[in-house]
C-alpha positions in Angstrom: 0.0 0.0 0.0 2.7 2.3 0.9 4.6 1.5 -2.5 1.4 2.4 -4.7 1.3 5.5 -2.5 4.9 6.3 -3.1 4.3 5.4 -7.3 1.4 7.6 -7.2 3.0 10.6 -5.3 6.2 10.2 -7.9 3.8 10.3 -10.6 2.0 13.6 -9.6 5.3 15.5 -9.3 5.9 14.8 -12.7 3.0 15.9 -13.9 3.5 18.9 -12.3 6.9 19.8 -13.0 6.1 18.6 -16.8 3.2 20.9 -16.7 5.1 24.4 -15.1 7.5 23.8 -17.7 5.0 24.0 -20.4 4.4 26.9 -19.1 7.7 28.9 -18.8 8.2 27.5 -22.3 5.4 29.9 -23.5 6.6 32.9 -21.5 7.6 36.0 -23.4 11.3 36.8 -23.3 12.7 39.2 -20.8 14.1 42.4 -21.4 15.9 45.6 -19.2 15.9 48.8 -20.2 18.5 51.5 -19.0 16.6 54.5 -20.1 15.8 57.0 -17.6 18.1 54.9 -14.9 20.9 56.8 -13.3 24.3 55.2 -14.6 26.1 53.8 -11.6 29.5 54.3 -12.7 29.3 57.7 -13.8 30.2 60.7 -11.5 27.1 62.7 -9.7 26.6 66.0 -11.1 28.7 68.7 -9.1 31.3 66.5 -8.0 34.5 66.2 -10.2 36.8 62.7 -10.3 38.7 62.4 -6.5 36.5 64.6 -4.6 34.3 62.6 -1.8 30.1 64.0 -1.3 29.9 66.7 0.4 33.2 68.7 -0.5 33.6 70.4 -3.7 36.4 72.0 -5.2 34.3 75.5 -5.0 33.9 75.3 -1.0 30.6 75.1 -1.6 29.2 71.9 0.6 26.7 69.2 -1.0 24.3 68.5 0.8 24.8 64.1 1.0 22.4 61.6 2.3 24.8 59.1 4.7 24.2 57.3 7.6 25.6 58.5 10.8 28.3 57.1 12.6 27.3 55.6 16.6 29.7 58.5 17.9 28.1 61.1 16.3 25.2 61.0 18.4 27.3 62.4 21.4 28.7 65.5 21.7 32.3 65.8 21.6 33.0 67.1 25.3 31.1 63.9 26.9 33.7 61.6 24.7 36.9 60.9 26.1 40.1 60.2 24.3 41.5 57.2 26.0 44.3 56.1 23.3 46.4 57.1 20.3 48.3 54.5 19.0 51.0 54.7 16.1 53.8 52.8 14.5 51.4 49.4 13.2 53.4 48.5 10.2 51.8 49.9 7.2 49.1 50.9 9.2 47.6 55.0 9.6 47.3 56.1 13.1 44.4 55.3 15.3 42.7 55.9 18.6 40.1 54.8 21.1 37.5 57.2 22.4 35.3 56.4 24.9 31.5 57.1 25.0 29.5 58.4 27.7 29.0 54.8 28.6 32.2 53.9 29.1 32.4 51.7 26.1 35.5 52.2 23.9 35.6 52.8 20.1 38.4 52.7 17.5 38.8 55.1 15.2 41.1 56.6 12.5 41.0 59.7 10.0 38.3 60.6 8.0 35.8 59.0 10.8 32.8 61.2 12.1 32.4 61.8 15.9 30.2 64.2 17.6 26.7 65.7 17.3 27.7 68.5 14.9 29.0 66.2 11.9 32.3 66.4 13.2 35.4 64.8 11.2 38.5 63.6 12.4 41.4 65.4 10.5 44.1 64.0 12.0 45.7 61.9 14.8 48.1 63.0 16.8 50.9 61.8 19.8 47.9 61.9 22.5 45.1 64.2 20.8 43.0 63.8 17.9 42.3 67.2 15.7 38.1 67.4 14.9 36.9 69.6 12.2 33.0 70.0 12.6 30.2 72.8 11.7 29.0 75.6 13.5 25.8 75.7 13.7 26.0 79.7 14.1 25.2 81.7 10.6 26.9 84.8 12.2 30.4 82.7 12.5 33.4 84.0 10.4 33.5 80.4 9.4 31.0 77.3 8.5 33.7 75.2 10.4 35.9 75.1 13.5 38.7 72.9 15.0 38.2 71.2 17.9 40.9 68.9 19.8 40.2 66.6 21.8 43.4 65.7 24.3 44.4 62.3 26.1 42.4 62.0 29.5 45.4 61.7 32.4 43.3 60.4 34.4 44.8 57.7 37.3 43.2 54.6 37.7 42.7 54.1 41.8 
């Protein structure tokens, strides 16, 4: 009984993948068209080859949809710089900075920290250099440099 089941079971597959063949036989053929897609490989408007979003040659600042770094939802006087460390073969410097929390975070040039889309501009022997916006439209500047200097604390 359980072999006529098993025949019967075999046979009804079949049919069915026999039959959705049939059918995808008789499908039209696909097709894509670019038109009226952006072209991934060519260069946004605005931006010439080598620059990254957001900077322009002009000064003039794009405005660019990215998603924000964890750190960058602190502000920069509750982090603490904990760590610079250099000298990692082939390596650029880096450092550890430490949130609010306590927990510590790597980071290196180029990284955002900060609530006011603050970049790190360089690392240096125990302090990092942080170039982030004003938020002031009466400021001399759009931008200003913040440091942000190794904590001396002493564990107890």
């Amino acid at each position: 009984m359980a072999k006529e089941d098993s025949k019967q079971n075999a046979a009804a597959t079949k049919s069915a993948i026999a039959t959705e063949d049939k059918k995808t036989d008789n499908a039209p053929p696909w097709s894509y068209s670019q038109i009226g897609k952006k072209n991934p490989f060519q260069v946004p408007p605005g931006l010439s080859d080598g620059e990254e979003p957001g900077e322009t040659t002009s000064g003039k600042q794009i405005q660019t949809k990215r998603i924000k770094e964890f750190l960058e939802s602190f502000q920069l006087d509750s982090l603490k710089l904990v760590a610079t460390i250099f000298q990692i073969e082939d390596q650029p410097p880096v450092a550890m900075v430490e949130d609010p929390m306590g927990v510590g975070h790597v980071v290196q040039s180029g990284r955002f920290l900060g609530a006011n889309e603050g970049r790190i501009k360089e690392i240096q022997d125990g302090r990092i250099i942080i170039e982030e916006r004003v938020s002031d439209k009466n400021a001399p500047q759009p931008t200003r440099i913040v440091t942000l200097k190794l904590s001396k604390e002493v564990a107890p």
